[in-house]
C-alpha positions in Angstrom: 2.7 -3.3 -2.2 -0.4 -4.6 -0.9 -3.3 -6.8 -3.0 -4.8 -3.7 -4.9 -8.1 -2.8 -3.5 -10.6 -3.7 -6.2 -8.5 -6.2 -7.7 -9.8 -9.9 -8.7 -7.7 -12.5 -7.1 -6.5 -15.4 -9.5 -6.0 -19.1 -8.2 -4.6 -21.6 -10.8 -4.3 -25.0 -9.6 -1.6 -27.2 -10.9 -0.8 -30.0 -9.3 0.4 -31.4 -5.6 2.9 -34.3 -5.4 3.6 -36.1 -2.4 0.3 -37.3 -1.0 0.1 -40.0 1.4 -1.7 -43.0 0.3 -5.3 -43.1 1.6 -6.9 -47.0 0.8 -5.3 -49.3 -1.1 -2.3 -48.0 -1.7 -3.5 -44.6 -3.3 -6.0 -41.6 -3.0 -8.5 -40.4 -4.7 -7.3 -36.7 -4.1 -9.0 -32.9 -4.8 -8.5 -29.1 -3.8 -11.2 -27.0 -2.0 -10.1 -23.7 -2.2 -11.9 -21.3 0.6 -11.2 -17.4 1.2 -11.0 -17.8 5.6 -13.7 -20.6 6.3 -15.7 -20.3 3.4 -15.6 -22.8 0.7 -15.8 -20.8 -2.8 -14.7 -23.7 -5.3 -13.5 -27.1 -5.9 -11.1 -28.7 -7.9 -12.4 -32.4 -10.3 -11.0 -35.2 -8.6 -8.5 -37.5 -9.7 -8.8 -41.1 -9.0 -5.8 -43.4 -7.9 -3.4 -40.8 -8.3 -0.7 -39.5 -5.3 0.7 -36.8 -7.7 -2.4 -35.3 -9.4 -3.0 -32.6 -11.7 -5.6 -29.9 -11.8 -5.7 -27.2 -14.6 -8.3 -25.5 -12.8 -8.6 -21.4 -12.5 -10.7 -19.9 -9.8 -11.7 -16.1 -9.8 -12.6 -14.7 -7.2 -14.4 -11.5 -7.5 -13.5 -8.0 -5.7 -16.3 -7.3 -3.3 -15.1 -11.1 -1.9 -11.8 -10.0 -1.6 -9.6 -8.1 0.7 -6.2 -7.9 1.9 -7.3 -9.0 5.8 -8.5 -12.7 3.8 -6.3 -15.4 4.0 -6.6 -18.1 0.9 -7.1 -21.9 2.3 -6.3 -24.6 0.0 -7.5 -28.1 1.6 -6.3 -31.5 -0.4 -8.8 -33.9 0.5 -9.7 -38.0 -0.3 -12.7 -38.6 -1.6 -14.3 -41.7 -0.1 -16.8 -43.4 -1.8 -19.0 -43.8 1.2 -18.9 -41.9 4.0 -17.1 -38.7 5.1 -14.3 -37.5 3.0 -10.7 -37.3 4.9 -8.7 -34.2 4.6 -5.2 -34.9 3.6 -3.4 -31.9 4.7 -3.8 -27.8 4.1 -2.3 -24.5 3.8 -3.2 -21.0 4.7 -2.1 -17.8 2.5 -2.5 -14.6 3.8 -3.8 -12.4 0.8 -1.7 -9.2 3.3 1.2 -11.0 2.3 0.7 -10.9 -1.4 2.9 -8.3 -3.6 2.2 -6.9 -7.3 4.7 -8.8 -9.8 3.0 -7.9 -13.3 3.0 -11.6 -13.8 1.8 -14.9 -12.4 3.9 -16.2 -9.8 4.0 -20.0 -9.8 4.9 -21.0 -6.1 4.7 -24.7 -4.1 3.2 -24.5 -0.9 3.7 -27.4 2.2 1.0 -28.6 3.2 0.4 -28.9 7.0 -1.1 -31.8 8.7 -5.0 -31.9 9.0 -6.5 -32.6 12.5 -6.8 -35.7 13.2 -4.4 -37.2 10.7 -1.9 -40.2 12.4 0.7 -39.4 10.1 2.8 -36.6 8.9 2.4 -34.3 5.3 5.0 -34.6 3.1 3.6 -33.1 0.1 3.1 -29.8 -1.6 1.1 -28.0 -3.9 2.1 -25.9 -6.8 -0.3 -23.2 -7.9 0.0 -19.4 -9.4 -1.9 -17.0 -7.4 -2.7 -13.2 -8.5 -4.8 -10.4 -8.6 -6.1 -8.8 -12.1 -8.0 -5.4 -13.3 -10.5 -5.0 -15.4 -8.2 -4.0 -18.9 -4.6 -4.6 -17.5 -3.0 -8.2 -15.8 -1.8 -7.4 -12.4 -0.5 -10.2 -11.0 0.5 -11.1 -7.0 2.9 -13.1 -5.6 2.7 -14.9 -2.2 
């Protein structure tokens, strides 16, 4: 079955493991979570850390949702001056998603970001799914 029309979708952040050193040494790392292009929220960010941990929760809303959305979790460095430098992404088609009737805890590879010189080898772990009003409906990837 198909994310439930009217359905909140649920992102819980955990943690990603596996980041590529940035300066230093180590990163600075954070998530920004984005329904297609657009940026909706951010994870804190954890300093000096190449396996962090979030315990974040996004909601997102039902009139910004849809099954033809695809979820885009970014990792990115932040750089004390200047531009901060993606680390590596991944795309989730919210099509793709099936009703579980609980949260479905899942690591994703990340893919290379443009313009990185070297290759991802890291993941993130998060629980995606989809609630109702009075019941817990959760969706699996």
């Amino acid at each position: 079955m198909a994310l439930t029309p009217g359905a909140s979708l649920v992102v819980k952040m955990m943690k990603a493991e596996g980041l590529m050193a940035m300066s230093h040494g180590t990163a600075s790392p954070y998530l920004r979570v984005a329904l297609d292009d657009v940026k909706h929220h951010t994870t804190h960010h954890v300093k000096h850390s190449l396996a962090p941990s979030w315990p974040d929760e996004f909601v997102f809303k039902p009139a910004t949702v849809s099954k033809s959305h695809k979820l885009v979790l970014t990792v990115e460095h932040d750089v004390t001056l200047g531009l901060d430098k993606k680390m590596g992404f991944v795309e989730i088609a919210l099509a793709a998603m099936d009703q579980s009737g609980g949260l479905v805890e899942t690591w994703y590879s990340l893919e290379k970001a443009p313009g990185m010189k070297h290759q991802v080898q890291c993941a993130v772990y998060t629980a995606l799914g989809c609630s109702h009003s009075a019941r817990s409906l959760l969706c699996t990837h």
